[in-house]
N, C-alpha and C positions, 0 to 999 in steps of 0.2 A: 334146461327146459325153456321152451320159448314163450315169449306171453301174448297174450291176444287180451288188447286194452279194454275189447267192447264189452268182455265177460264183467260181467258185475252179477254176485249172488247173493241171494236174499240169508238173514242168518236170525234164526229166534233163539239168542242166547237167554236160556232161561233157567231158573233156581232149579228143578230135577233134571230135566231134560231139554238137549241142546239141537238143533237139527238146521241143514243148509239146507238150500234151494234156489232153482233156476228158472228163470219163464223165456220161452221164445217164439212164434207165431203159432206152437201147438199150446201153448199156457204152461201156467206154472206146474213143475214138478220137484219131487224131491230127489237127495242126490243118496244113492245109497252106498253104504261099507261094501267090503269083501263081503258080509254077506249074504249082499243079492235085494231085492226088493223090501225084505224084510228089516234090511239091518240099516234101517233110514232113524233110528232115533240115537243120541250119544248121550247118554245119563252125564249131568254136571258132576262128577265126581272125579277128581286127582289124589294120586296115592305118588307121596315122597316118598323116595328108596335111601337107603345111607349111602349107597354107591355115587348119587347126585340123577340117576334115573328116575324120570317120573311115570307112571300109567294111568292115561286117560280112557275115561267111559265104563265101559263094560266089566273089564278087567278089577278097577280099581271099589267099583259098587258090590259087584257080587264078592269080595273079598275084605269089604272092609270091617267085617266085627275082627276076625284076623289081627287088623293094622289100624285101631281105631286112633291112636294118636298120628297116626301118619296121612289119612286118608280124609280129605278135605271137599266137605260136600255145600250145598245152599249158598254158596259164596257169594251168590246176589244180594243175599240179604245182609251184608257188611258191605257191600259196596258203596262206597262216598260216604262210608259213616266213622266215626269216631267210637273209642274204647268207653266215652262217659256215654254212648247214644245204646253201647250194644252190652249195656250189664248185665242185662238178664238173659239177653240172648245167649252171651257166654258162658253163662252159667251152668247151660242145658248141654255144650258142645261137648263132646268127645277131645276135641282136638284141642290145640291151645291157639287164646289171640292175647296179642299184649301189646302195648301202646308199640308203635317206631321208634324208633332211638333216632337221635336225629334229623328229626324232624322241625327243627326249628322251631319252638314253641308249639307245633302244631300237634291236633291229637288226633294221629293215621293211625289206624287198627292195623296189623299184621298177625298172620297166622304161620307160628312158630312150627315146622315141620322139615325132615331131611336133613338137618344141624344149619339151617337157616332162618330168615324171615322172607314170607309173601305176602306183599299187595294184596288187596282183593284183584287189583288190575289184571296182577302179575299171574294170579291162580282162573281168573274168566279166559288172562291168555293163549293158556296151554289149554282150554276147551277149543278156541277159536279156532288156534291154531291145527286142530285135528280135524275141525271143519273144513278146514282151509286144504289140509293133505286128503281130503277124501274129494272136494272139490277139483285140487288138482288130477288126481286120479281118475276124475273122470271125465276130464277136459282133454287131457295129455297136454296141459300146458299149463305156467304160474295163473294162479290167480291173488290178484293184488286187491282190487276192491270189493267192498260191500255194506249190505242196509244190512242196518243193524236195529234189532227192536229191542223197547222198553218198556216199561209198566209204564201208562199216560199219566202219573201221580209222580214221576220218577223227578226228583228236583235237580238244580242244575249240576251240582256234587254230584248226585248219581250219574248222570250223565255224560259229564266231563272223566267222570272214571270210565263209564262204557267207551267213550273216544278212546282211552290212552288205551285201554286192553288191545282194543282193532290196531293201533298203531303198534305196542309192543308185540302183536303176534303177526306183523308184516302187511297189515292190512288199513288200506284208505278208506275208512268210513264215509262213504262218501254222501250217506244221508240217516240220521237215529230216528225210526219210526214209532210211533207210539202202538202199542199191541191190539189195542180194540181196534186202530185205524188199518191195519196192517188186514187183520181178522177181515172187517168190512168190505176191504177191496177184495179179497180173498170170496166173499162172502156174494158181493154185486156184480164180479164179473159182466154176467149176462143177463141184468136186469135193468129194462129202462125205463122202465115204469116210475114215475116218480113216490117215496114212499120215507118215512122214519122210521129206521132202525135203531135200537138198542143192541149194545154188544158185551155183554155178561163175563167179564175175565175172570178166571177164579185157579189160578194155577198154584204152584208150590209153596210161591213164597211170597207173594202180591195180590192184591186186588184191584180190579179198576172197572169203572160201566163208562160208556161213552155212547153219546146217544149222535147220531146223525143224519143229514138228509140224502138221497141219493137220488137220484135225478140224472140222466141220459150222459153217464158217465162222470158228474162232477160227484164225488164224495167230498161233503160239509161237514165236519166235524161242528155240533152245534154247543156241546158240555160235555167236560169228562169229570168226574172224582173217582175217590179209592182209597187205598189204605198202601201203603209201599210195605208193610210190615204184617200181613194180612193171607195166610194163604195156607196149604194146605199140610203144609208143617206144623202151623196153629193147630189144625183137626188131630195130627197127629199127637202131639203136645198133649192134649186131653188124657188122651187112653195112656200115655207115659208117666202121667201124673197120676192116676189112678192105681197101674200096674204097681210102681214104685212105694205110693201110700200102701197099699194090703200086703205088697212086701215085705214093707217097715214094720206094719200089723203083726205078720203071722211069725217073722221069722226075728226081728229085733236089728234086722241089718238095715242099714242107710246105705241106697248104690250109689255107690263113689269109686267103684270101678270102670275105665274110660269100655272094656268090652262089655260090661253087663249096660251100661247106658247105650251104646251102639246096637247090641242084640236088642233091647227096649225098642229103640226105634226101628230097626229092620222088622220089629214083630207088632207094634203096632201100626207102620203104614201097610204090611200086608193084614192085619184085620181089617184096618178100615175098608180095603178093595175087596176084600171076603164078602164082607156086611151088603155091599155094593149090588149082588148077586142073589144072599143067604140070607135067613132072618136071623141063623145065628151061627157061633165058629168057636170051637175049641183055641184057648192059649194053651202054652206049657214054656215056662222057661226053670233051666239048673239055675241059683243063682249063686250058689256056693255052699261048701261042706254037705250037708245029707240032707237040704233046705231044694225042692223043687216046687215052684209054684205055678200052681195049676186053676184054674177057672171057664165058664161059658161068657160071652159076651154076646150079649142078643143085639140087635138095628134098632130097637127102640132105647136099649140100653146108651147105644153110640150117638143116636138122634137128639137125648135131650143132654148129652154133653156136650156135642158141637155146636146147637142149636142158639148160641151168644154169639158165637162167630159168623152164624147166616145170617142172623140179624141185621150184625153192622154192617152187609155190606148191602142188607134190603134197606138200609137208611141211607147208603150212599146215594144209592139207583133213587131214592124217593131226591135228595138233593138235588140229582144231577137233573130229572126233571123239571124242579120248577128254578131250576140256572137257566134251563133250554126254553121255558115258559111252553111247557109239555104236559101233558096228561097220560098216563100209564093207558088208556082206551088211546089214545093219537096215535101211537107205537106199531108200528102193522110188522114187525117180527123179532123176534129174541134169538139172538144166536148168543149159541153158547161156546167158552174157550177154555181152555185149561184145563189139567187133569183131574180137578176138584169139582169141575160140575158133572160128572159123573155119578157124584155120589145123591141115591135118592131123593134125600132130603132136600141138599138145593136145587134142584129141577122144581119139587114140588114149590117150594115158595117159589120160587121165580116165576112160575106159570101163575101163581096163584097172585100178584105183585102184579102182573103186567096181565093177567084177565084171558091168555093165552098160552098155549102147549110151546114151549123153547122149541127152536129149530134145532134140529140134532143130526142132521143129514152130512153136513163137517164132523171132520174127525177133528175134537176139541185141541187132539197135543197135534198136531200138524197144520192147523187153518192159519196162524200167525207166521209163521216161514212160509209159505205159500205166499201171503199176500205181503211180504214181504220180497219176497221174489218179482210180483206183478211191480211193485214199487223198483224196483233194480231197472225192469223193463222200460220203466219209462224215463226214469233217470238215466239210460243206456242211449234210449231215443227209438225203442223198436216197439215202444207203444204211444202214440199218441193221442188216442182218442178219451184218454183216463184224465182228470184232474182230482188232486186233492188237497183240501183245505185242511187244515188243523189247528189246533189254539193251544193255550198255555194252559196249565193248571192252577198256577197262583197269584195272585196279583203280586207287584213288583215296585217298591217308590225309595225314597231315602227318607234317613233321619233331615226335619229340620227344627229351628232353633226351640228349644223348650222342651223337646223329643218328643214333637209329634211325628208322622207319618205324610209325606207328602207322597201319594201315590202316581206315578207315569204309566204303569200297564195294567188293567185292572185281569182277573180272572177271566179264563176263557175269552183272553180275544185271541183273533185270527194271527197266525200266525206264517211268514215274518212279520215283526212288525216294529215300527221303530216311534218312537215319545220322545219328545222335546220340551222342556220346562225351563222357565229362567229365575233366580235364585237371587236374592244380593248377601251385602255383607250386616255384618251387624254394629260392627266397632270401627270406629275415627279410623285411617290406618291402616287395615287389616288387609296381610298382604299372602294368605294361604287361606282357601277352605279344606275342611277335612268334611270328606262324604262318607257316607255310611250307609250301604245300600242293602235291603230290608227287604224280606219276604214272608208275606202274609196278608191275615184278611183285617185286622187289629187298626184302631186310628193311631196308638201309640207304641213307640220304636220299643219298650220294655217288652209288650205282646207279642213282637217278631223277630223275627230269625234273623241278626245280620249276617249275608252274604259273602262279605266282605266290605275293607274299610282304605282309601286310597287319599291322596292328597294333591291337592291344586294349588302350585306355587308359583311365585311368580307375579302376584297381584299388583301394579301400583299403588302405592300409598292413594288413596283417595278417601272421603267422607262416606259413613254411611251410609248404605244405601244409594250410592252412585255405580259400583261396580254391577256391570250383570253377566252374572255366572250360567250359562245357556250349559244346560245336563241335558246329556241324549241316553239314552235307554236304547239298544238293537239287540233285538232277539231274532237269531237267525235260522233258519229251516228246520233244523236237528233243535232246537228250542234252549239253545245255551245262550248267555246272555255276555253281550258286551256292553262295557258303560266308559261314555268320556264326557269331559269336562272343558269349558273353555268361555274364558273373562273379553267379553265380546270387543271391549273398550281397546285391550292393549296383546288381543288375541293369544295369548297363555294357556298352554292345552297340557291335560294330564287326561289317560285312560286306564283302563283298565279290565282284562278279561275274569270275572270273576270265578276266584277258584276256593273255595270257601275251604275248610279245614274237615270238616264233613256234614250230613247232609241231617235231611230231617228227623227225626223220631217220630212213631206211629202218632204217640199221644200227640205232640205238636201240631203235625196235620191237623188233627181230629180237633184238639184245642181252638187250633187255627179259625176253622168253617163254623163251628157251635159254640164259642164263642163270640167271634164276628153280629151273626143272629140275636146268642140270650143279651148282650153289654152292646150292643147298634147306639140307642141312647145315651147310656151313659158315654161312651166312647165319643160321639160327638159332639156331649158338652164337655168333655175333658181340653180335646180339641180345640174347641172355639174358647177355652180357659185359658190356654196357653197361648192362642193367637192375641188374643185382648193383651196380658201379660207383656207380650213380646211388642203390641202396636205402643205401648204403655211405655218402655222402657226405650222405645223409639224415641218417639217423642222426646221423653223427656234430656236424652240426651242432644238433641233437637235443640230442645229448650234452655239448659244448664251449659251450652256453647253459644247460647245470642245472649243471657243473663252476663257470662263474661267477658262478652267480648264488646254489648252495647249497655250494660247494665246503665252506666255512667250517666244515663240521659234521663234515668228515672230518679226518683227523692231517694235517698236514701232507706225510708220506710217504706216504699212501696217497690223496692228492693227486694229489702229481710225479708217480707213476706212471699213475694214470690218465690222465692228460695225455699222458704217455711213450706210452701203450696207444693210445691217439687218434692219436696222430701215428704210430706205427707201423702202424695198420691204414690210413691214409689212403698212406701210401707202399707199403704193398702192391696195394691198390686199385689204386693208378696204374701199379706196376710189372708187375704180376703179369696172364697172359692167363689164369689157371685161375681160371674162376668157382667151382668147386667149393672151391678152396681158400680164397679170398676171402671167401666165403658164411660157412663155418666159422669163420673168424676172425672174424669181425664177427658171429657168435652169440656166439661167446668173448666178446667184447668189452661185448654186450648184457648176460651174466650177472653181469658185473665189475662194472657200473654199474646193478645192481639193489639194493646197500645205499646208498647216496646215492639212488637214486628214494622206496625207502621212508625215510630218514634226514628228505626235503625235504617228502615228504609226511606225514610228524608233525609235521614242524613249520607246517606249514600249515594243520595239526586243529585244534595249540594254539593261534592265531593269533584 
């Protein structure tokens, strides 16, 4: 098959459903199956065979109570995460995930199916990859590149797994879009009116709002948040908890069958779509021996069950606002995405949240491959009249001495974008630092997430505070982060692409931003506690190398005592949480040791 390089197609790899797409001077379109105009959506779902055959999409959905252990659905939602990140989420699975063997210390989730283990990479791959054959299909030639979208909360573990999948299913990632941004250009095409939009994502297994400017084709991303853990599997979850307790009620059985947990979910995400329509819907499920459980479920019933979950993510949208230093009246339109803002209930708050009726004129499961497509376009070079801006989700710094938090990228900046800071050392000597590079909104490195941890060798012996260790921070287009290091003095470079072991937990995030807010205060006197400390312990090392090396020119009593004053300030330092007190005495301490500074430096005239 021959390739044709310009082709690049836009891909909304997403937790239910998967779909490609193409833009070219007629606009973006989607790419359809064999079955014609209709068969444009590819449900995320893979079913392992024992033969080593796998079936994707359609095939493997509509059969999976069948093949509940073999049939591997939501797989976004283990992406870039770890078996301690996803314990409860496993819990609820059908299928099995168990740490990686192998892994080098590290703790990769794999989903045991077909007498193997899968990636989450490995199992998005074979989604891509049927993208990719239905693409080619309608090209009549390879196709090798494409934009790839993600939830705009998606951290760089999440992300870095989204690359490797494009890459093991044969494909050049050649840009990771964030999904409300994707949406928006999807959304602005043909509007030049200058205006702020909000972009309401609410899909299967994420959350995200991204609020932006749009103006005579540049799209600004101005704030995103969200929940990566957040979506429409949670709604589901509801009515399967529910189901399952009046099970346990009437019948005395606990479901710990992988079919009867899979039939649960197959018949709760179609009540919810029911309710979507209906005020109310008959269940019925067998769930074994002579035990059939049966009930009505009314939309008010389902409303104030889900109704914690709309919540959070109408606190996100309030966040994201005053990030954008926004007001819900500025807003001049609400587009909605995902197959979760379908459902009543969030339409209504959201209108009711932003003081206007959501744009619904996009079709929610198709507007983000779309505008994913328009992004292809320009990235291709057959669109040039479009720019867009984007930023990061969370701010980015390292651990330093005392473990605070020294911040290089804050939240939502613009993205690329790259940070420079200079560093030193802290000991006589010291010929390595170890970085420790940290995500979140927190002043101290215990409140955040390290990324990963690298090391800078090579230092010359030098004093104290003479080496300067210049740390750069590059966060590149797709928003994944590279970090290097480099001792400006005897130029010694170490880098590093951060690939962390996996990625955030809901509550984390959440931790993260509400947190940050309620502990602001205290967090910056902990901070400026541990700077004191650290200028403290400077010094006096400072001090306790002129004490030996010039002591000799002082009386021997006025000696002991500076010695005595050294060690007294160094036990206060440790004991003491008042910076302000600390600070004072360690001026004290500085003036006491200004006739030995001038004592050493005469004698180093006469010299």
């Amino acid at each position: 098959m021959k390739r044709d390089g310009d082709i690049i197609v836009g891909v909304d790899l997403g937790t239910t459903n998967s779909l490609v797409a193409f833009a070219d001077a007629a606009g973006p379109r989607l790419i359809a199956g064999e079955g014609g105009e209709d068969d444009v959506i590819v449900p995320s779902f893979v079913r392992f065979e024992a033969d080593g055959r796998t079936i994707v999409g359609k095939g493997a959905r509509d059969h999976a109570v069948e093949h509940p252990l073999e049939t591997v659905y939501s797989i976004k939602r283990l992406m870039g995460r770890g078996t301690a990140d996803l314990a409860e989420e496993v819990r609820r699975l059908p299928y099995r995930v168990e740490k990686l063997s192998g892994a080098e210390g590290r703790d990769v989730a794999a989903v045991a199916a077909g007498g193997r283990m899968w990636t989450p990479p490995q199992v998005s791959a074979l989604i891509l990859a049927e993208l990719k054959r239905r693409a080619e299909a309608h090209f009549g030639c390879d196709v090798t590149k494409a934009v790839i979208t993600v939830p705009a909360h998606f951290d760089d573990a999440q992300r870095q797994a989204t690359r490797d999948a494009g890459v093991i299913a044969g494909l050049e990632v050649v840009r990771i879009v964030n999904e409300p941004t994707a949406a928006a250009l999807a959304y602005g095409l043909d509007r030049s009116a200058s205006a702020t939009i909000a972009v309401y994502d609410f899909g299967g297994g994420t959350f995200d709002i991204s609020l932006l400017r749009v103006e005579g084709g540049v799209f600004e991303v101005l704030a995103v948040d969200g929940d990566t853990h957040l979506g429409g599997d949670d709604l589901d979850r509801t009515l399967i908890d529910l189901f399952s307790r009046e099970i346990r009620e009437q019948s005395g059985h606990d479901i710990d069958s992988p079919v009867i947990r899979q039939q649960l979910r197959s018949l709760a995400e179609a009540v919810k779509v029911r309710l979507s329509e209906e005020d109310r819907t008959s269940v019925e499920i067998a769930v074994g021996g002579a035990f059939t459980y049966r009930r009505q479920v009314t939309k008010a019933e389902l409303e104030a069950l889900i109704a914690p979950f709309v919540d959070r993510t109408l606190e996100a949208c309030r966040r994201a606002l005053k990030a954008a230093k926004r007001s819900a009246s500025e807003v001049a339109e609400v587009v909605l995405v995902g197959g979760s803002t379908r459902v009543p209930l969030v339409r209504r708050a959201v209108g009711e949240l932003f003081g206007r009726r959501p744009y619904t004129a996009l079709n929610p499961e198709h507007v983000v491959a779309l505008g994913a497509a328009v992004q292809a376009s320009i990235l291709a070079g057959r669109r040039q009249d479009l720019l867009l801006l984007d930023v990061t989700p969370l701010s980015l710094g390292i651990e330093t001495l005392g473990g605070a938090v020294g911040k290089l990228i804050g939240a939502n900046t613009r993205v690329p974008c790259k940070a420079v800071e200079t560093f030193t050392t802290f000991q006589d000597g010291q010929t390595a630092v170890k970085i420790n590079v940290l995500q979140g909104e927190r002043e101290l490195a215990a409140d955040c997430r390290s990324l990963g941890m690298f090391e800078l060798r090579g230092i010359p012996p030098m004093p104290a505070g003479i080496p300067k260790v210049e740390v750069t921070f590059l966060i590149d287009a797709n928003g994944i982060l590279n970090v290097s290091a480099r001792e400006v003095r005897s130029g010694a470079e170490a880098s590093i692409q951060i690939v962390p072991s996996h990625g955030l937990t809901r509550e984390e995030v959440r931790r993260m931003q509400h947190e940050a807010i309620e502990h602001a205060r205290e967090d910056m006197s902990a901070h400026h506690l541990i700077d004191v400390r650290a200028t403290v312990e400077f010094d006096l090392n400072k001090a306790e190398r002129m004490i030996r090396e010039h002591g000799v020119l002082l009386a021997p009593a006025d000696r002991a005592s500076l010695s005595e004053a050294a060690a007294a300030l160094r036990a206060l330092a440790r004991e003491s949480s008042d910076a302000r007190l600390i600070n004072e005495h360690r001026e004290a301490f500085n003036r006491r040791l200004i006739p030995l500074a001038e004592k050493a430096l005469t004698a180093a005239l006469k010299t």
